[in-house]
C-alpha positions in Angstrom: 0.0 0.0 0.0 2.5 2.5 0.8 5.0 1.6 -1.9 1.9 2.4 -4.3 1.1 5.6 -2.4 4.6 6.7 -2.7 4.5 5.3 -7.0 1.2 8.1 -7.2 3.1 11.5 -5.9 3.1 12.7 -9.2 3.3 16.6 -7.8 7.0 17.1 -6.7 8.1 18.7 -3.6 9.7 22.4 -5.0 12.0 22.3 -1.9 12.3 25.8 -1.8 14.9 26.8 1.0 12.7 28.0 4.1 14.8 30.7 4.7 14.4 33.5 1.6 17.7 35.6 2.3 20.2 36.3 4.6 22.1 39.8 6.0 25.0 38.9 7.5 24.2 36.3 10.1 20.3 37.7 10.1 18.5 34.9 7.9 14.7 36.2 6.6 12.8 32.9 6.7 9.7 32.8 4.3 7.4 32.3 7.5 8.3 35.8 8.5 7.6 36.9 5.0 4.2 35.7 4.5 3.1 37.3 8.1 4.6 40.8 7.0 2.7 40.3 3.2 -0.7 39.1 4.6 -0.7 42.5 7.2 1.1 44.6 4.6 -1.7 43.3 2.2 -4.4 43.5 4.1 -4.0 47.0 5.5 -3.8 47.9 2.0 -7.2 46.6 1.5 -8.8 48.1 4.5 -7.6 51.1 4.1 -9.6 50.7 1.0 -12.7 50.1 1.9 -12.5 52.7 4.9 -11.9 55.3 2.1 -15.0 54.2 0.2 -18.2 56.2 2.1 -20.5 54.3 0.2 -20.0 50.6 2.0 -20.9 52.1 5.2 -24.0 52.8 7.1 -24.8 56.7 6.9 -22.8 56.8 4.1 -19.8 57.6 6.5 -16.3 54.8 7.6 -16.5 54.6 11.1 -12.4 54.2 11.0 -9.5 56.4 9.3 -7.0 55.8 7.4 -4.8 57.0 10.3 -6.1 54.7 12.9 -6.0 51.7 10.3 -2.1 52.6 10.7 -1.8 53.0 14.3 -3.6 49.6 14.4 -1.1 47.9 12.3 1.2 47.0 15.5 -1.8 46.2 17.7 -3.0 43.6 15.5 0.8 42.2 14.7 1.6 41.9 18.8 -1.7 40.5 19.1 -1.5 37.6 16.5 1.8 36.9 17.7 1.6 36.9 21.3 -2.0 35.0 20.4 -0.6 32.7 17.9 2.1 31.7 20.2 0.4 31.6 23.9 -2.3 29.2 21.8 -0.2 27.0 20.6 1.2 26.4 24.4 -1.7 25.5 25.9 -3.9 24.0 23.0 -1.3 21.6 21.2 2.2 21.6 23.4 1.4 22.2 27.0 3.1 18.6 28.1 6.5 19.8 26.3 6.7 23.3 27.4 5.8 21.9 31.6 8.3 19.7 31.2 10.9 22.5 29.7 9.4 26.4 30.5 12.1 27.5 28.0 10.5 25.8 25.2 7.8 28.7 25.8 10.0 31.3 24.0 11.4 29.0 21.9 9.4 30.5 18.5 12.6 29.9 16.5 11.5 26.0 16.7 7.9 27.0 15.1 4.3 26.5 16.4 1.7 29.5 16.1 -1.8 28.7 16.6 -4.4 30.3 14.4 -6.7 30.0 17.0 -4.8 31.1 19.7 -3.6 34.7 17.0 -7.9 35.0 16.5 -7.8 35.3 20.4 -5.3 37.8 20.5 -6.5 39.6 17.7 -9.8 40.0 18.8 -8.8 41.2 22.0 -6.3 43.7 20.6 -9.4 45.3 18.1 -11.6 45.4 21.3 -9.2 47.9 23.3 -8.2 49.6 20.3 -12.0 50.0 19.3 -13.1 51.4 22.7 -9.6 53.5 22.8 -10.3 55.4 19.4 -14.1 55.4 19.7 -14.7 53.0 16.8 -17.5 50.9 16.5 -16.6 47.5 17.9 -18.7 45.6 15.5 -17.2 47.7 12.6 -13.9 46.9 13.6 -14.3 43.5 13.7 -15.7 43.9 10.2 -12.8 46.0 8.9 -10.3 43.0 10.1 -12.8 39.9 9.5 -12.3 41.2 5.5 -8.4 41.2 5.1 -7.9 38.3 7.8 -8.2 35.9 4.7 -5.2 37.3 2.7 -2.7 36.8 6.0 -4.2 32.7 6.0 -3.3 32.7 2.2 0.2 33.1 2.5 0.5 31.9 5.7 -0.3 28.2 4.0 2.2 28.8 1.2 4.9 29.7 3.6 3.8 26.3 5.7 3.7 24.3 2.1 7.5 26.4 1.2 8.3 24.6 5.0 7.4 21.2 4.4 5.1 21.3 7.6 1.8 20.5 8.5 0.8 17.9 5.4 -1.8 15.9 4.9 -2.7 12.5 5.7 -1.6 9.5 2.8 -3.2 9.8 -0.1 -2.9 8.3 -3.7 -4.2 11.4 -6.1 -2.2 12.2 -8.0 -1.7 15.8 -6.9 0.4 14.5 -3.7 3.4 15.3 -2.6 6.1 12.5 -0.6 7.3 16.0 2.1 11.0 15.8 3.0 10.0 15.4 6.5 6.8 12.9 5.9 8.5 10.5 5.3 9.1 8.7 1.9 4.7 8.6 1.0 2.4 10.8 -0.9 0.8 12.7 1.5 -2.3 15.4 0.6 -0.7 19.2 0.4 -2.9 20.0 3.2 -1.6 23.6 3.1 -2.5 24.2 -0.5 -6.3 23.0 0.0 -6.4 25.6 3.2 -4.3 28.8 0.8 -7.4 27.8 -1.4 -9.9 27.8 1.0 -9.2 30.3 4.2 -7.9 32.5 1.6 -8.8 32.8 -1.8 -12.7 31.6 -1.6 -13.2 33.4 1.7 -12.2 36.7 0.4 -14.2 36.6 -2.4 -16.8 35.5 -0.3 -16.9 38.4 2.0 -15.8 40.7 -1.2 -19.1 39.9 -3.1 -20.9 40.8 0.5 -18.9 43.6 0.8 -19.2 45.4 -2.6 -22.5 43.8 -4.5 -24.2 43.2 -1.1 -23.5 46.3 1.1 -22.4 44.4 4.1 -20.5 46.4 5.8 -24.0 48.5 5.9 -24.9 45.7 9.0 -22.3 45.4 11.4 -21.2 42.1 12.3 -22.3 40.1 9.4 -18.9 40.3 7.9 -17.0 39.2 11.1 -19.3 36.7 11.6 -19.7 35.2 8.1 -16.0 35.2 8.2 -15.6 33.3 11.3 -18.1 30.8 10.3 -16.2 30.1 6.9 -13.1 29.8 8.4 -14.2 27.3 10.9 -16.3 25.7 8.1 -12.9 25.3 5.6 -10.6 24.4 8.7 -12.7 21.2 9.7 -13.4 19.8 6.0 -9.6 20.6 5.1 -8.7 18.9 9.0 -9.9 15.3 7.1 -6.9 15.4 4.9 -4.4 17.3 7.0 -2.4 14.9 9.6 -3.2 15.8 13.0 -0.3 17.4 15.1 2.6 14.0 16.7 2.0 14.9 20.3 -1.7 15.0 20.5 -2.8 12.6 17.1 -6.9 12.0 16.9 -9.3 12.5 20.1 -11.3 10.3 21.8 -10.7 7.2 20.7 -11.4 8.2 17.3 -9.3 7.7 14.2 -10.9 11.5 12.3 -11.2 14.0 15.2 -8.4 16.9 15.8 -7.8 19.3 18.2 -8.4 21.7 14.8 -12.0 20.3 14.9 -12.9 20.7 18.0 -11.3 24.3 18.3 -13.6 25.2 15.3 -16.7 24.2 16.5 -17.4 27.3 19.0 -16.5 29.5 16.1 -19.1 28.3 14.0 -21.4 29.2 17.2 -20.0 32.2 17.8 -20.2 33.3 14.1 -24.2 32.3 13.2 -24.7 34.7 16.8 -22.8 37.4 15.3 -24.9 37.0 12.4 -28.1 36.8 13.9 -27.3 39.6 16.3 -26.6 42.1 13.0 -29.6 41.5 11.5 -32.0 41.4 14.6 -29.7 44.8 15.0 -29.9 46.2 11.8 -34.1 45.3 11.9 -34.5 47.0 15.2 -32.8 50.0 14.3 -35.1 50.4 10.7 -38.1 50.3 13.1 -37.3 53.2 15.1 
């Protein structure tokens, strides 16, 4: 079986270096990269649509240009500091109690998406309430340009050879220098497609031919209920994470299954909330 598995990897590995350049003894690692294009990219965008009147309610952006800028580091240090305290405690809690050090140790990898949408969230909340902005338009604003940071955040894990998929004999599949020598799914390619390229065109068509952004909360939400929606149909191909493999007995549930399903809760709320919202205010 897995001599035929390996035979069907008909995609090869590029084996692109992970790190991009070096300065001096500095080396720029393509990890880095892809965080600084999804936020570079994505502030791009919202400054974009806060400069366009016309996709807001009262014909007016609740956030400037300026604050989009000032928010640029909040939202950095809180996908970070998120993305890292996460992983900890949701997929490496056992390794870092038995050495604290490992803790700080981000130069050995592991950022949870989950644990950056924690700190992310939290870092719009205080910047919301500290500038006066809308929460729910704020969460709108980011909820829109998140996708392009999960884009190339999959194609710098693909570049790394980390995170594949499960064995597989289409013959799209890649044999990863550190899978082993089998045809695995490019895991990271299916979620690039997914979290990033249809999402934002998802929540671009409810943006611009929709008006949206006109009812706070249904972008955030819609968002947070396709991401959660992509993660646990692409988590059937993906190979769960070494130290924790499937839950519960089961040989299909992951730790990126479970962590979804409150989103999907949380994001059908949001929904619901900005409609009963936008119905209650069209009455007064």
């Amino acid at each position: 079986m897995y001599e035929a598995l390996h035979l069907f990897a008909l995609m090869p590995f590029p084996n692109i270096d992970p790190v991009a350049f070096s300065i001096g003894p500095l080396a720029i690692h393509w990890y880095g990269l892809a965080y600084v294009a999804g936020i570079m990219l994505g502030w791009f965008y919202a400054r974009r649509l806060a400069a366009n009147a016309s996709l807001w309610r009262d014909g007016q952006s609740p956030i400037t240009a300026v604050q989009l800028d000032d928010f640029l580091v909040w939202v950095a240090a809180g996908i970070v500091l998120g993305g890292r305290i996460g992983y900890i405690l949701f997929y490496d809690m056992a390794a870092v109690a038995a050495n604290p050090i490992r803790a700080i140790e981000i130069w050995n990898g592991g950022m949870s998406f989950h644990g950056g949408f924690i700190g992310a969230t939290i870092a719009m909340i205080i910047f919301a309430r500290r500038n006066a902005i809308p929460v729910w338009s704020m969460f709108d604003t980011v909820a829109a340009v998140v996708p392009f940071g999960l884009f190339f955040g999959r194609i710098a894990n693909f570049i790394n050879g980390e995170l594949w998929g499960r064995l597989s004999s289409a013959p799209w599949a890649v044999v990863f220098p550190t899978g082993g020598p089998f045809a695995r799914h490019p895991s990271q390619l299916y979620e690039a497609g997914l979290e990033g390229i249809v999402l934002v065109l998802v929540l671009a068509l409810l943006i611009f031919r929709f008006k949206a952004l006109k009812v706070p909360g249904t972008i955030a939400g819609t968002f947070v209920v396709g991401y959660a929606l992509c993660r646990i149909f692409v988590e059937f191909f993906r190979e769960p994470d070494a130290q924790l493999g499937y839950l519960l007995g089961t040989n299909w549930l992951t730790m990126g299954m479970v962590l979804s399903l409150p989103m999907i809760a949380a994001g059908l709320w949001a929904i619901v909330r900005a409609r009963a919202a936008a119905t209650s205010a069209a009455k007064a």
